[in-house]
C-alpha positions in Angstrom: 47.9 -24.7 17.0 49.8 -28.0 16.9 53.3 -26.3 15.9 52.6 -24.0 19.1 51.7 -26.3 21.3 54.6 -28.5 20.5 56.9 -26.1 21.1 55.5 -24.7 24.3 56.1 -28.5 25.3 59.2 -29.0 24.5 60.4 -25.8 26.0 59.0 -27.5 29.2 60.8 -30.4 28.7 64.2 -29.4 27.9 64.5 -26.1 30.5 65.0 -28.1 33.3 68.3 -29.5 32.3 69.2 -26.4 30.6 69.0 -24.7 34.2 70.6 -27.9 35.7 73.3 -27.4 33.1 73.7 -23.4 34.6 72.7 -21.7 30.9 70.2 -19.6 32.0 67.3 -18.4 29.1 69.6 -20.8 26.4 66.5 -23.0 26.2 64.1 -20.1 25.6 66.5 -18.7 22.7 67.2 -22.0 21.3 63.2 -22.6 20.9 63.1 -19.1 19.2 65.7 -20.0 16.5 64.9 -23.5 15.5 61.8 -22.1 14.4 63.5 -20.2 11.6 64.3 -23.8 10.2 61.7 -25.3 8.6 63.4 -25.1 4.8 66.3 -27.3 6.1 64.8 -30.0 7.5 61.1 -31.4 7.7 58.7 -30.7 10.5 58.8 -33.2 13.4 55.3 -34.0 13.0 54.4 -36.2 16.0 57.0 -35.7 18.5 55.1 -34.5 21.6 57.3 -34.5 25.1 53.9 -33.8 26.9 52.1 -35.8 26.9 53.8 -38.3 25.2 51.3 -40.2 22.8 49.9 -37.8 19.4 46.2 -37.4 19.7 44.8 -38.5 16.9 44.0 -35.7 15.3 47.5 -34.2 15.3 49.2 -37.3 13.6 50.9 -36.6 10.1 48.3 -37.7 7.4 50.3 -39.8 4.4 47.0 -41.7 3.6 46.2 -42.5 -0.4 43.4 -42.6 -2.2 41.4 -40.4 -4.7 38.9 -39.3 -2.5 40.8 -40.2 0.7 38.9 -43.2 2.3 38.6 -41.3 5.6 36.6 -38.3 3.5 33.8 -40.4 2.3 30.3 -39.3 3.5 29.3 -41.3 6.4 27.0 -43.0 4.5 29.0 -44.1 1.8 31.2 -45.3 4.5 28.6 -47.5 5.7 28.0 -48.6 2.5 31.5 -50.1 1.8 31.9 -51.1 5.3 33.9 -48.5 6.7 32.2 -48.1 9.8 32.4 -50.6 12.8 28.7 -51.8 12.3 29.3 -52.5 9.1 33.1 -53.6 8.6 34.0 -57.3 7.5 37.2 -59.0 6.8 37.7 -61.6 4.1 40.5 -64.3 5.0 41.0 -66.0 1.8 43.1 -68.4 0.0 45.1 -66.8 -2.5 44.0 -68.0 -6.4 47.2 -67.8 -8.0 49.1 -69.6 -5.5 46.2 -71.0 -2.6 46.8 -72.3 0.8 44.9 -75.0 1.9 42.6 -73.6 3.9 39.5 -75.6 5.7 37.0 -72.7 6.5 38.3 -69.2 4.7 36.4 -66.4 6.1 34.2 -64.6 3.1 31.3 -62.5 2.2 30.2 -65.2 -0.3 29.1 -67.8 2.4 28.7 -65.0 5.4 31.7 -66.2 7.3 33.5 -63.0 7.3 34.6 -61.8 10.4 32.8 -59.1 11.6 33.4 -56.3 14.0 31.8 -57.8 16.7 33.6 -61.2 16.6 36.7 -59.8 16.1 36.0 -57.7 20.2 34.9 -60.7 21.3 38.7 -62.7 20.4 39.5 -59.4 21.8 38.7 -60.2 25.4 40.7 -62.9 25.6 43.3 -62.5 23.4 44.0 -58.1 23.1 47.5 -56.5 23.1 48.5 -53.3 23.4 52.0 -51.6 22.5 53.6 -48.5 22.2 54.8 -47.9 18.4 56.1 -45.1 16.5 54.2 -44.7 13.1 56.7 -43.7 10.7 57.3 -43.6 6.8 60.5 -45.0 5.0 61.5 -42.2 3.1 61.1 -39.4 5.7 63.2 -37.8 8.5 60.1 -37.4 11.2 57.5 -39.5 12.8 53.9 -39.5 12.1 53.3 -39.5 15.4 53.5 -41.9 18.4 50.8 -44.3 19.3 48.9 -46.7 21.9 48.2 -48.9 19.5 45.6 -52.1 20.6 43.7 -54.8 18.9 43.5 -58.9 18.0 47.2 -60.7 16.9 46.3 -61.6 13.5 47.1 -65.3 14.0 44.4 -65.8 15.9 42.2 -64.8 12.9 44.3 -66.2 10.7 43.7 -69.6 12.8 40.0 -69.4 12.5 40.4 -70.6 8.6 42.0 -73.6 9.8 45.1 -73.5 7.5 46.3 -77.1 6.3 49.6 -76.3 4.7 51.2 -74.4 1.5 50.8 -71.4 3.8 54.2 -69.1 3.0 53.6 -66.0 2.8 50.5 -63.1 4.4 49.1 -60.8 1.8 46.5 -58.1 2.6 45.5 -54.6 1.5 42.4 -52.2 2.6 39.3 -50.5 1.0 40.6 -48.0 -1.7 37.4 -46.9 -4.0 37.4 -50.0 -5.7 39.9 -49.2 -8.1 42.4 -51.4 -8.7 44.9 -48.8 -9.7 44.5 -47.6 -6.1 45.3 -50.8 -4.3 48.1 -50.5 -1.8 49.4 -53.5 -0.5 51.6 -55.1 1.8 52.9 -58.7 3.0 54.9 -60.4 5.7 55.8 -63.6 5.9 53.7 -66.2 7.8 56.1 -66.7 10.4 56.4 -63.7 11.3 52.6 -63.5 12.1 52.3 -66.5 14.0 55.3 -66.1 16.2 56.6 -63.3 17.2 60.7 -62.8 17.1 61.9 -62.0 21.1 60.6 -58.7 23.0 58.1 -57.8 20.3 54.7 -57.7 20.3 52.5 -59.6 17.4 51.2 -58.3 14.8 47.4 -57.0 15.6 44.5 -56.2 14.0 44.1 -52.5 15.2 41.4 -51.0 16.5 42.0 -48.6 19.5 44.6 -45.9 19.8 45.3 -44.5 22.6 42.3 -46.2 24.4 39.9 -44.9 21.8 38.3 -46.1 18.8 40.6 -46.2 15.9 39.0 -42.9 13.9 38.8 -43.2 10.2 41.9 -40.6 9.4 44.2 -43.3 11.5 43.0 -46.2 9.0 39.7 -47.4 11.0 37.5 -49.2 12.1 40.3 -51.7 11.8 43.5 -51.8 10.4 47.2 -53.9 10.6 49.6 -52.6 13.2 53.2 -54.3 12.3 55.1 -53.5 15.8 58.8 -53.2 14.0 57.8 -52.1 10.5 57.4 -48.5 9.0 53.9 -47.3 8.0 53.8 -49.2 4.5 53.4 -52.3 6.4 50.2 -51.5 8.5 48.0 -51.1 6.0 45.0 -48.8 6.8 41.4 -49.7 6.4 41.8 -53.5 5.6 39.2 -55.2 4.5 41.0 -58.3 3.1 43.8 -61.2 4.5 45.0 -63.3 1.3 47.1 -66.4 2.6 49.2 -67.7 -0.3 52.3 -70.5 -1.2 53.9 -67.4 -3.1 57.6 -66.8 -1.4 57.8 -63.5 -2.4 56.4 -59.8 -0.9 53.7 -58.3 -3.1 54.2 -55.1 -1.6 53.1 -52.0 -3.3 56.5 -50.1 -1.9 58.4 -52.8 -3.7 57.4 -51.3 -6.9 58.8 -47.9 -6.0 62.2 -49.3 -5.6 61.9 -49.6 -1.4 63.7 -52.4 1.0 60.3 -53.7 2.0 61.8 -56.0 4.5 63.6 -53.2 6.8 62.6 -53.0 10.6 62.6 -49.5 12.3 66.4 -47.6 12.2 67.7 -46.2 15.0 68.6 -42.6 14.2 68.7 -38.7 15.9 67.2 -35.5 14.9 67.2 -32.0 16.5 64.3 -29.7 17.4 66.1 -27.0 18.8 69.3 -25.3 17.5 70.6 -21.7 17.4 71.1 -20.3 13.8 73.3 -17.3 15.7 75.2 -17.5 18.7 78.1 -15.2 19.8 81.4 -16.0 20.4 82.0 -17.9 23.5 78.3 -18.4 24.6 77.1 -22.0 25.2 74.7 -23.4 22.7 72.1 -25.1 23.7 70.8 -27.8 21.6 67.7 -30.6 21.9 66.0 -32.8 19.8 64.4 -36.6 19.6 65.3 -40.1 18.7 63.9 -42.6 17.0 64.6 -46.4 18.7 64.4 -48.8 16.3 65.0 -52.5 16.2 68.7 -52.2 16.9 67.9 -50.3 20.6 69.7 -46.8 21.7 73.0 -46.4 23.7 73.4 -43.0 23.1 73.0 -39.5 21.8 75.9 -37.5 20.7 76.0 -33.8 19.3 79.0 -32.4 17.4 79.5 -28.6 15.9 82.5 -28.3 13.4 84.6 -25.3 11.5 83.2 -25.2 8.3 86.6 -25.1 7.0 87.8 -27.6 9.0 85.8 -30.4 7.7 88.1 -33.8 7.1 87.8 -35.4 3.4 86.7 -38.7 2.4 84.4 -39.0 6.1 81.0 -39.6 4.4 79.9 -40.6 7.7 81.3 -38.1 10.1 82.9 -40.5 11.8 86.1 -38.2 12.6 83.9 -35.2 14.0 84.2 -33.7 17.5 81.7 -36.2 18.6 80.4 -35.7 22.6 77.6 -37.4 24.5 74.3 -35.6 25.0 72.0 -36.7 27.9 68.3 -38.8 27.0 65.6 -36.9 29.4 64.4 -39.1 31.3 61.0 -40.9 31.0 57.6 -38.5 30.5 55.8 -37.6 33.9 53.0 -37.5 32.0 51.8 -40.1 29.4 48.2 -38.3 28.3 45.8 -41.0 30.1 46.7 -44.2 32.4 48.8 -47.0 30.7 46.4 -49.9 31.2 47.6 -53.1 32.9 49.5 -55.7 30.8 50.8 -53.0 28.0 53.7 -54.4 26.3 56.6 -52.4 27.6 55.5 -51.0 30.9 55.5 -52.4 34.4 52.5 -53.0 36.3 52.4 -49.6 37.8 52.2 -47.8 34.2 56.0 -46.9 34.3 58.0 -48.3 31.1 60.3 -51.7 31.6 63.1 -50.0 30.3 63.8 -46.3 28.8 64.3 -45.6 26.2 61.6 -48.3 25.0 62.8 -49.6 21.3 60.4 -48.4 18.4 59.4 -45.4 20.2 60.9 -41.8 20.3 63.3 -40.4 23.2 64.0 -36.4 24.0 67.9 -35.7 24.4 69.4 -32.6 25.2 72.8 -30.6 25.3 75.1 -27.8 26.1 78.2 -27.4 23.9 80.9 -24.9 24.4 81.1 -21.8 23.4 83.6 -21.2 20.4 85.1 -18.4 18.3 83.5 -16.6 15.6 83.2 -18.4 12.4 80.5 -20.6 10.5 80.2 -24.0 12.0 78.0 -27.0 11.0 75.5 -28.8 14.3 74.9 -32.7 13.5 73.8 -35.3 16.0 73.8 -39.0 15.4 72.7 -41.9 17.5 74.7 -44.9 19.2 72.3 -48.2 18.9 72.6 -51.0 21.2 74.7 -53.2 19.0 77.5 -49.9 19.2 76.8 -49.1 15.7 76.8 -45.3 14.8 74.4 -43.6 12.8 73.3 -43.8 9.8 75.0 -47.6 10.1 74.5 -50.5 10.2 72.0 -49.8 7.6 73.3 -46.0 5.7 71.1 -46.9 2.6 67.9 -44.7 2.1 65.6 -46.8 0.5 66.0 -49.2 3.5 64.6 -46.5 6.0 65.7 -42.6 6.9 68.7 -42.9 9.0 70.8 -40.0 7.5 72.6 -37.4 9.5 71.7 -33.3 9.5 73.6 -30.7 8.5 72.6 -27.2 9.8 74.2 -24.3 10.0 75.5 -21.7 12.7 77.0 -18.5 12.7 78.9 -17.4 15.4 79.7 -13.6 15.5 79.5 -10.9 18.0 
């Protein structure tokens, strides 16, 4: 129903500048055909045009765990404090390497932070952003949040820290089995200051105005504004403050840049696998903003046989702008006041909004018959083109698609 539903969306979305563009029905076919494509590239989980934030229920699900935290009986998920009456949060020194902390938060002497105290630093101190929640390794969001909760400094504040304080460790409830753990870590500046035009680092417990549900990593979990998923850790049930320099991040094992901040890059959603010679082809898709901003969108179809050597990059191919659609008319509920990255009439600062996702569209010529390759690629703020300034994959998906079209009568 979600696959339907998406398309049915972005069919809305991208047939007005279709007809603007005078191609008639070329966003009707174009929707038809990129549904034959699944095998070449993966499914844009999350991307929803209208309206714009994923319900929860429709996010891509990468959770761990053997069962799945989320899947526990409800009473078992009271019984390891999985629920909201029953959650706590440990902020502790760490043993190997401690922090001097006055009053850490523990179960031990009942000073954990509960639920309830961690909504009541929320009325004062509560921020809410828009985020894409996205994995490292893949080419498509898990879907695109209203993400609200405490900053984490302000908890982390509560232990009155002294000093040897380098370094934020913390990981969530995972069956108490240490082979399970996943972890993750940022450095302790980062948490108590945040770098310019982001929001902090929160303990999550609302998306999308409603209660963080257990599939989305509740009651609470860490939301890391620039960071890809492995860095908001679902389900958290412990803060570890340590002198350690060094990230102890699970992802770190598995040979990932645990460090990288949200690339800028283009896919496409929409693409004819046949066209005839001399028809327009109509072609949409999304962006991802990351750190580095978005310029532009650009959208290139090549001669198979006409492909340049030693261009790993396709820098050198028939590059041409496409158009970013404008800002959604519809959001899915009212942007509360004082959201990081909107105005105070609900309407967003800027657009495209960095770490979110942007709809572009375009009409390229028509051509003669032959096989031809489609790519797009973004443009980021800083003028650097995609996959650059960061082409590595293990430091976040960034890589340009190849798909085919065959133009014949």
């Amino acid at each position: 129903m979600h696959g339907e539903l998406f398309w049915q969306d972005h069919a809305k979305l991208t047939r007005r500048y279709f007809l603007r563009a005078g191609v008639l029905g070329i966003a009707a076919t174009s929707i038809v055909r990129a549904q034959s494509l699944p095998k070449i590239k993966p499914p844009k989980a999350g991307v929803r045009p209208a309206p714009y934030f994923t319900p929860h229920e429709e996010f891509f699900d990468v959770s761990r765990g053997k069962p799945l935290p989320h899947s526990l009986p409800e009473e078992k998920r009271k019984q390891v404090g999985l629920t909201r009456e029953t959650w706590k949060l440990e902020v502790i020194a760490d043993t190997a390497a401690p922090s001097r902390l006055r009053k850490p938060l523990t179960r031990a002497e009942n000073t954990a932070l509960d639920f309830r105290a961690l909504l009541a630093l929320g009325e004062k101190h509560a921020v809410r952003f828009p985020k894409v929640m996205t994995c490292l390794n893949l080419g498509c969001p898990l879907g695109m949040g209203l993400w609200e909760g405490v900053p984490l400094r302000e908890v982390i504040w509560l232990t009155q820290p002294r000093d040897n304080l380098r370094r934020v460790f913390y990981y969530g409830y995972h069956n108490d089995d240490p082979a399970q753990m996943f972890r993750s870590s940022l450095p302790v500046g980062r948490v108590l200051e945040d770098p310019f035009d982001l929001p902090p680092v929160i303990l999550c417990y609302k998306l999308n105005g409603e209660w963080l549900s257990p599939e989305r990593g509740g009651p609470v979990r860490l939301v890391v504004p620039e960071a890809y998923g492995f860095k908001s850790i679902k389900w958290l049930t412990h803060v570890v403050l340590t002198n350690l320099a060094h990230a102890n991040d699970t992802y770190a094992e598995q040979n990932n840049d645990v460090d990288s901040p949200l690339k800028t890059f283009a896919a496409s959603l929409s693409v004819p696998a046949q066209v005839k010679p001399g028809q327009p082809i109509g072609v949409s898709g999304y962006a991802q903003v990351g750190m580095a901003g978005l310029a532009k969108v650009q959208v290139s179809i090549e001669l198979n046989s006409a492909r340049p050597e030693n261009d790993p990059h396709f820098a050198k191919a028939p590059w041409i702008d496409a158009e970013i659609l404008a800002a959604p008319e519809r959001w899915g509920f009212v942007i509360p006041p004082k959201t990081h990255g909107f105005d105070a009439t609900g309407k967003p600062s800027t657009w495209p909004m960095r770490l979110t996702n942007a709809h572009w569209a375009a009409v390229l010529p028509g051509l003669p018959a032959g096989e031809y390759t489609f790519r797009c690629r973004t443009i980021d703020a800083q003028g650097h083109a995609q996959p650059m300034p960061r082409p590595f994959r293990k430091s976040g998906y960034a890589e340009i698609e190849s798909i085919p079209i065959s133009i014949k009568a």
